[in-house]
C-alpha positions as CSV (number, residue, x, y, z in Angstrom):
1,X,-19.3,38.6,-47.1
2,X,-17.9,41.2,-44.4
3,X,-14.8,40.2,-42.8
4,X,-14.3,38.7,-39.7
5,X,-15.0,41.3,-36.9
6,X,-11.3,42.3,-35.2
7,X,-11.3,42.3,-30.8
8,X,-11.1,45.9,-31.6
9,X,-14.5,46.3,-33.2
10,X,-16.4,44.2,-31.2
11,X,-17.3,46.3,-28.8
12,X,-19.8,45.9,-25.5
13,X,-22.3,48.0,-27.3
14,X,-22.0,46.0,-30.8
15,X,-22.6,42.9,-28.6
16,X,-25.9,43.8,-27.3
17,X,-27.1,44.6,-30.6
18,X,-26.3,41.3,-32.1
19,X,-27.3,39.3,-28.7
20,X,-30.7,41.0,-29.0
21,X,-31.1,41.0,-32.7
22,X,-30.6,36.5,-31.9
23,X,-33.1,36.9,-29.5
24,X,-35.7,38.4,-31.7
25,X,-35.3,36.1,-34.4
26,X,-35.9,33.1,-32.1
27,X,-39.1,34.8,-31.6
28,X,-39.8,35.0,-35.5
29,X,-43.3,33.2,-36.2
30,X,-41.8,30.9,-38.4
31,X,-38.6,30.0,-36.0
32,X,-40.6,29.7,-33.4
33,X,-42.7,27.1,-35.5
34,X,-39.4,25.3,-36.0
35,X,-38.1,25.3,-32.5
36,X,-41.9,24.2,-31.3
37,X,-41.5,21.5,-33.5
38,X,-38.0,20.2,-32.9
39,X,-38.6,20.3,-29.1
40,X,-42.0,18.1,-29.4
41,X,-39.6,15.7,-31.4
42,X,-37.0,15.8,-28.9
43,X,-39.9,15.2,-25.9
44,X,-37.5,14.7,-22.4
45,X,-34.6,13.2,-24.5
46,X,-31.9,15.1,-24.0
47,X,-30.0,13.3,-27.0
48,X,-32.8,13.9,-29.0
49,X,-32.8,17.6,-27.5
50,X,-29.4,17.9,-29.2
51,X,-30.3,16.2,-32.8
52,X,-33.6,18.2,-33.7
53,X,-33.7,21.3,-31.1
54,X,-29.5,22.5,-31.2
55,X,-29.1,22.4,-34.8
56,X,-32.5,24.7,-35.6
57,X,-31.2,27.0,-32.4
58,X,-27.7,27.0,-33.7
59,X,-29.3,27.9,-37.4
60,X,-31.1,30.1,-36.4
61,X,-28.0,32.2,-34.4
62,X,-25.7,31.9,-37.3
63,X,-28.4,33.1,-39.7
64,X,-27.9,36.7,-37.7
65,X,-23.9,36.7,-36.5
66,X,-23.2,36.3,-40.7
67,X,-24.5,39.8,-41.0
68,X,-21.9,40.8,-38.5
69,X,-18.7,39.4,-40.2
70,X,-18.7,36.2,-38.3
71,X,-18.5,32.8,-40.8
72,X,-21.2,31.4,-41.6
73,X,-20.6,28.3,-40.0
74,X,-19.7,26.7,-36.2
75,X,-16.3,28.2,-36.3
76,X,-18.2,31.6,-36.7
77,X,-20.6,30.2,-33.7
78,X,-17.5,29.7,-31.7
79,X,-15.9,33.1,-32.3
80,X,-19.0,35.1,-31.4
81,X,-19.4,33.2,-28.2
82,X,-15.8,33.6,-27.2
83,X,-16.0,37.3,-27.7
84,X,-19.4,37.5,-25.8
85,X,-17.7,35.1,-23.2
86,X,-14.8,37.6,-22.8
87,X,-17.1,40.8,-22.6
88,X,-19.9,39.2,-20.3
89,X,-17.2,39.2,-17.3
90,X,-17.4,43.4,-17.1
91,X,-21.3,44.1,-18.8
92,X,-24.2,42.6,-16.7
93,X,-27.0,43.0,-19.6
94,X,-24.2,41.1,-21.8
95,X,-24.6,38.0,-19.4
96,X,-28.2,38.7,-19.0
97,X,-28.6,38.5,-22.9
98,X,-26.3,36.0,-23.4
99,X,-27.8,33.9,-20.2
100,X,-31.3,34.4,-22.4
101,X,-29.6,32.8,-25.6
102,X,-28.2,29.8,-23.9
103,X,-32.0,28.6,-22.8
104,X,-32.9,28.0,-26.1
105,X,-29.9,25.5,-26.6
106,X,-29.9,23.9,-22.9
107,X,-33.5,21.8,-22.5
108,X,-35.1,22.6,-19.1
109,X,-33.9,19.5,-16.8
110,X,-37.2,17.8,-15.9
111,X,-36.4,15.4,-13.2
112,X,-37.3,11.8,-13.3
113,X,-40.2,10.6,-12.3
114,X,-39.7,8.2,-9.2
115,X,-39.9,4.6,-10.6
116,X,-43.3,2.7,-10.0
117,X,-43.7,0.0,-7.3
118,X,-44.8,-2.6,-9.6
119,X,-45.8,-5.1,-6.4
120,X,-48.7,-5.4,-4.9
C-alpha cells in the first residue's frame, strides 16, 4: 500500500482527480445497484438512511481514496475529507465536487406529511 499522502502532495489539482474519480464510481452499474438498493431499504428513515445507504457510500469512497495513499479505513475517510475541507475554501470546482459527494451520504429531507384529521 502507498503511503499516506503528505499536505505537500495533495495538491488542488490531485483533489479533483480523486473527487471525480468518487463520483464516477458511484455511478458504476453495479454501485449504483447497491446504493438503489440500500436507499429503498432505508425508505424516509433517516436512521435507516445511515445503517444501509452511509456504509455502501462510505465503501464505495474508500474503495477509490486507497489508491491514493489514504488507509483503507474511516481514519483514511477522515483524512481525505479534512484535506478537501482545507482546499475547498480557495478552489470553487473543489466545493462543487466535494458538494456533489456529500449528496450521496446526506438523504434528501422530505418533509412530513401534515398529520390526518382523524374526526369527522
Amino acid at each position: 500500500m502507498a503511503a499516506v499522502l503528505e499536505d505537500k502532495e495533495f495538491t488542488a489539482e490531485k483533489a479533483k482527480v480523486i473527487l471525480e474519480e468518487i463520483l464516477a464510481a458511484f455511478n458504476l452499474p453495479d454501485n449504483i445497484n447497491r446504493l438503489d438498493e440500500a436507499r429503498d431499504n432505508a425508505g424516509n428513515d433517516m436512521l435507516k438512511h445511515m445503517q444501509l445507504v452511509f456504509p455502501v457510500a462510505t465503501q464505495i469512497e474508500i474503495e477509490v481514496i486507497q489508491n491514493y495513499g489514504f488507509p483503507s479505513n474511516g481514519e483514511g475517510l477522515i483524512q481525505f475529507a479534512q484535506m478537501v475541507r482545507t482546499l475547498e475554501q480557495n478552489h470553487q470546482e473543489i466545493e462543487r465536487l466535494n458538494a456533489e459527494l456529500r449528496t450521496y451520504f446526506i438523504p434528501p429531507m422530505v418533509p412530513p406529511s401534515p398529520p390526518q384529521n382523524s374526526s369527522g
